[in-house]
C-alpha positions in Angstrom: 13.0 -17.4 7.0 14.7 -17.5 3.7 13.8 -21.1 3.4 10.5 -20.3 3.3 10.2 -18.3 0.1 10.4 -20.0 -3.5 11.8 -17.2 -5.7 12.7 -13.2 -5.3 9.8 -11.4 -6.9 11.9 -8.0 -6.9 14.7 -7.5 -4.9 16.1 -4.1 -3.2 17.5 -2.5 -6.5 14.1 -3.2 -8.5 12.4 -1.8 -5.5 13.8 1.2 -5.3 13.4 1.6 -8.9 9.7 1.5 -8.6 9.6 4.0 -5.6 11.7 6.7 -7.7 8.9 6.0 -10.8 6.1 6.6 -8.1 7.9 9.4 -6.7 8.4 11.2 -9.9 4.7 10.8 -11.5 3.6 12.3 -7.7 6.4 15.2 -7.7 5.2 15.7 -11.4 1.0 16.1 -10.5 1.6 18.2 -6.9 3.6 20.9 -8.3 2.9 23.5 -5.5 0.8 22.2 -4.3 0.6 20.3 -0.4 -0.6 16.6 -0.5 -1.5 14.4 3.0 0.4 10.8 2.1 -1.8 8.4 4.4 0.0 5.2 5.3 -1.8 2.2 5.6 -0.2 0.4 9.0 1.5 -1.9 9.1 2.2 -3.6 5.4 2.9 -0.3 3.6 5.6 1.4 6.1 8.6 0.2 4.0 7.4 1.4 0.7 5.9 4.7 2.4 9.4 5.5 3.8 11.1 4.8 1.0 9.0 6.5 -1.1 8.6 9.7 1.1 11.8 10.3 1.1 11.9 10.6 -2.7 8.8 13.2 -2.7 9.7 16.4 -2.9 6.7 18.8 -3.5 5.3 20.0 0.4 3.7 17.1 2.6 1.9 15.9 5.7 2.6 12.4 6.8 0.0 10.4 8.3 -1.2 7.2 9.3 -4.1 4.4 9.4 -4.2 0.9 10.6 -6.9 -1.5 9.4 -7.4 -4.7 9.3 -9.4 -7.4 6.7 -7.3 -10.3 7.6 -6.3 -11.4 10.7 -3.7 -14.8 10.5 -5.3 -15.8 7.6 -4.2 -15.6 4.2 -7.6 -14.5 2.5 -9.6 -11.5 3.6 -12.4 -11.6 5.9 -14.2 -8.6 4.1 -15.1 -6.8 7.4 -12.8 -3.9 7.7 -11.8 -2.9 10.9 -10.3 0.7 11.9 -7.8 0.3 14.7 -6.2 3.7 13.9 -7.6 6.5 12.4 -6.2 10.0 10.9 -4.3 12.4 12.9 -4.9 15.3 10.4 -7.6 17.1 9.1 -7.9 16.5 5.2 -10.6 19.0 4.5 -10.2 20.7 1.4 -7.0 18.9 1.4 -5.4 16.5 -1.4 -5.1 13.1 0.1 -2.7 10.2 -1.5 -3.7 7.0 0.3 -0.5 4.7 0.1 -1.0 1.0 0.4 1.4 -2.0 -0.2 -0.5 -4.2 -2.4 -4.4 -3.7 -3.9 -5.7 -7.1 -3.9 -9.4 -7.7 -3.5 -10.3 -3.8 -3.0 -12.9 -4.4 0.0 -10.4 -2.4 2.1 -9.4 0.2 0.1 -12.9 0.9 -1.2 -14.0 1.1 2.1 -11.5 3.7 3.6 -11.6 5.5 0.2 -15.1 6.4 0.9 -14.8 6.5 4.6 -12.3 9.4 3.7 -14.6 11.2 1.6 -17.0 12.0 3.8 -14.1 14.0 5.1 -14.3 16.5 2.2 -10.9 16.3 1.1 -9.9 18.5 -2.5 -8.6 14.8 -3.9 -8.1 11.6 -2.8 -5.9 9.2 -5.1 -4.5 5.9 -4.6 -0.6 4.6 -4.5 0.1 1.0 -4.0 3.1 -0.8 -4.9 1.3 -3.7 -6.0 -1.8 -4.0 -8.0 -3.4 -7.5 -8.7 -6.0 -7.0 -10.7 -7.6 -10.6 -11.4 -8.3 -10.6 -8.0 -10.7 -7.4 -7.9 -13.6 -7.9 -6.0 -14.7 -4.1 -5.6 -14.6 -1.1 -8.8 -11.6 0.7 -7.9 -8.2 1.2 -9.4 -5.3 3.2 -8.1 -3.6 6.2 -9.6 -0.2 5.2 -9.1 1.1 1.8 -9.3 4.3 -0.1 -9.1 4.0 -2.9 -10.5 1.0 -5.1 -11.8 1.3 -9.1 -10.8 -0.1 -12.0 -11.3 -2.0 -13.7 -7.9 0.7 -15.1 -6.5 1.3 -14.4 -2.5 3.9 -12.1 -1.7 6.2 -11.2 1.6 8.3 -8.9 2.9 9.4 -5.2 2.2 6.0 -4.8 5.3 4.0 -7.4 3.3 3.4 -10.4 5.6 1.6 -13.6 6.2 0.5 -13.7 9.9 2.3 -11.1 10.8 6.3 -12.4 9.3 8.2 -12.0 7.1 7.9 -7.8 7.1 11.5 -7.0 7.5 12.7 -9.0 4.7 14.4 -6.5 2.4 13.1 -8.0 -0.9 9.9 -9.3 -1.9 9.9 -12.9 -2.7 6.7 -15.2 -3.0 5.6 -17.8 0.0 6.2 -20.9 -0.4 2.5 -22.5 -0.8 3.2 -24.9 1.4 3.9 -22.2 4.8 0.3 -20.5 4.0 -2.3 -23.6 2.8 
């Protein structure tokens, strides 16, 4: 599996860096307050747990699984809900946590799906923003780290469904995903 990445983008250390930086700005804005943390399934489990642990104002946990890709490595644009909320989030303030904002179709999409929901707040966490590849006009609240378009795996990030449990996050070789 190794073989199959060309570099280490950030490795375990520099990951858990960014979690404790997200953690902090979060712990700083929810003073007293309870937030619902909605993990997008299945990409953003390893970041979510990591970075739950680090929250300490009061918190619901919760999950959603979507899908805009299927095996390939570009979106298809149609969003597709496989698993919804658990929770109520009316009148509640919702942090959606996602692994990497890419194009924004998805995240735009459930954004507003979740609004109809009448929630206090809803802000957006992901761990990776690429922002030349923004298709739709939204930007998250809390970010990790900004990157260049390059395709990432591992730390839940995948390509066809491998590469999740690699505890860094390196970049595919181009030849494994063209």
């Amino acid at each position: 599996m190794d073989q199959d990445i060309e570099r280490v983008l950030y490795s375990e250390q520099e990951l858990a860096s960014l979690c404790d930086s997200i953690a902090q700005s979060i712990n700083n804005d929810y003073i007293g307050r309870d937030v619902v943390l909605v993990c997008m399934l299945k990409g953003s489990i390893m970041f979510y747990a990591d970075l739950v642990r680090r929250i300490n104002v009061r918190c619901i946990l919760d999950f959603m699984a979507v899908s805009s890709y299927g095996s390939a490595a570009v979106s298809s644009g149609k969003i597709n809900i496989k698993k919804d909320l658990s929770e109520s989030i009316k009148g509640r303030d919702v942090i959606i946590v996602e692994d990497i904002l890419d194009t924004g179709n998805t995240l735009y999409y459930i954004k507003d799906y979740l609004e109809k929901r009448d929630p206090a707040s809803i802000r957006i966490c992901t761990l990776f923003d690429k922002p030349s590849r923004r298709k739709k006009p939204i930007t998250p609240d809390y970010t990790g780290e900004v990157i260049d378009d390059l395709f990432i795996v591992g730390y839940g990030l995948d390509y066809d469904e491998r590469y999740r449990n690699l505890p860094y996050v390196g970049v595919l070789r181009p030849e494994i995903y063209r």
